[in-house]
N, C-alpha and C positions, 0 to 999 in steps of 0.2 A: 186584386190588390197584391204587390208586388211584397216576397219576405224581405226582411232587411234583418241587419245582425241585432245584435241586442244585448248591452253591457251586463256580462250576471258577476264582474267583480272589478272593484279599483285596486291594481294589485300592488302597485308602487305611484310616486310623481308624474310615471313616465308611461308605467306601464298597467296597460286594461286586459280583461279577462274579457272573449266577445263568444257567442254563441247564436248560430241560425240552424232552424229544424234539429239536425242531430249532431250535427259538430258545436268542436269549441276550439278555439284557438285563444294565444296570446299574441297581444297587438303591441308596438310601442308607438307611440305618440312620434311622428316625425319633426326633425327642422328645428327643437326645441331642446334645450339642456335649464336644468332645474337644480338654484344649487346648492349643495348637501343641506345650509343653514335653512330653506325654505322647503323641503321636501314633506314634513309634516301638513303645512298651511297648502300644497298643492295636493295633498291628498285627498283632504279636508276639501280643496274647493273642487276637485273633479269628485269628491260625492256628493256636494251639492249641486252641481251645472247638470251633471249625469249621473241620479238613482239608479240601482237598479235593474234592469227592465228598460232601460230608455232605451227606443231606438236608433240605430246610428247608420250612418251611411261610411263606407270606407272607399279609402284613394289611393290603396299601394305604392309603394314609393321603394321598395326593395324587402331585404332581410337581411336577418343578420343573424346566425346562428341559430333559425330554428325561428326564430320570432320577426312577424310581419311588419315591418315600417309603415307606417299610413297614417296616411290627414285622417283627423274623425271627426264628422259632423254630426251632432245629435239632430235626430227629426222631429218634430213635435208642430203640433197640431194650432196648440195654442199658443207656443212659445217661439212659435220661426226655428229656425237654423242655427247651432251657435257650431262654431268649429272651438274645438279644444285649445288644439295650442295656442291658437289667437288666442279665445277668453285666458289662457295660463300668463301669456305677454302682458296683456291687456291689462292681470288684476297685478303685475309686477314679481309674480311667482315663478319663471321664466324667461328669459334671454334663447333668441334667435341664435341657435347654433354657428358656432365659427366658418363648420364646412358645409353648412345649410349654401343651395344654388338661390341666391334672393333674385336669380330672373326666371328661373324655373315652377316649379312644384309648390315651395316653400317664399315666393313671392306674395307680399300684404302682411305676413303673417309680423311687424313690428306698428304697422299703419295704424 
């Protein structure tokens, strides 16, 4: 069985806490800006979609000072697949970024 990282903190709207075996990194949610007045309710709704412990798949997508860009997908057994920033779009706690590539990386993610 293959490791995968695994969410041990939601640290802002935007920004996740990830850890596998001995590392930890901070990740930021790609392709998505969240805005000041909604950052509490996207807090709130990335620690209900991803407790925890969830496990996640990551998609790098660059950096930016120190902190990794990436799509995040949580894994789940029972729950399928959700990606973040879509579910962030989706619940309207989120807008697809101005300089987001919508034919690139960051394509589907208003659909």
């Amino acid at each position: 069985m293959a490791l995968a990282a695994e969410i041990l903190q939601v640290r802002g709207a935007t920004l996740l806490q990830l850890g596998d075996q001995n590392r930890s990194y901070t990740v930021q949610l790609a392709c998505i800006v969240v805005p000041e007045a909604q950052q509490g309710e996207a807090v709130d709704w990335l620690r209900q979609a991803a407790p925890r412990r969830t496990r996640v798949n990551l998609r790098p997508m660059g950096q930016n000072q120190g902190v990794l860009l990436a799509r995040v997908q949580t894994l789940s057994a029972s729950a399928g697949t959700t990606d973040l920033a879509s579910g962030l779009v989706a619940a309207g706690l989120a807008q697809v970024a101005a300089d987001a590539d919508p034919s690139g990386d960051c394509a589907n993610l208003g659909a």
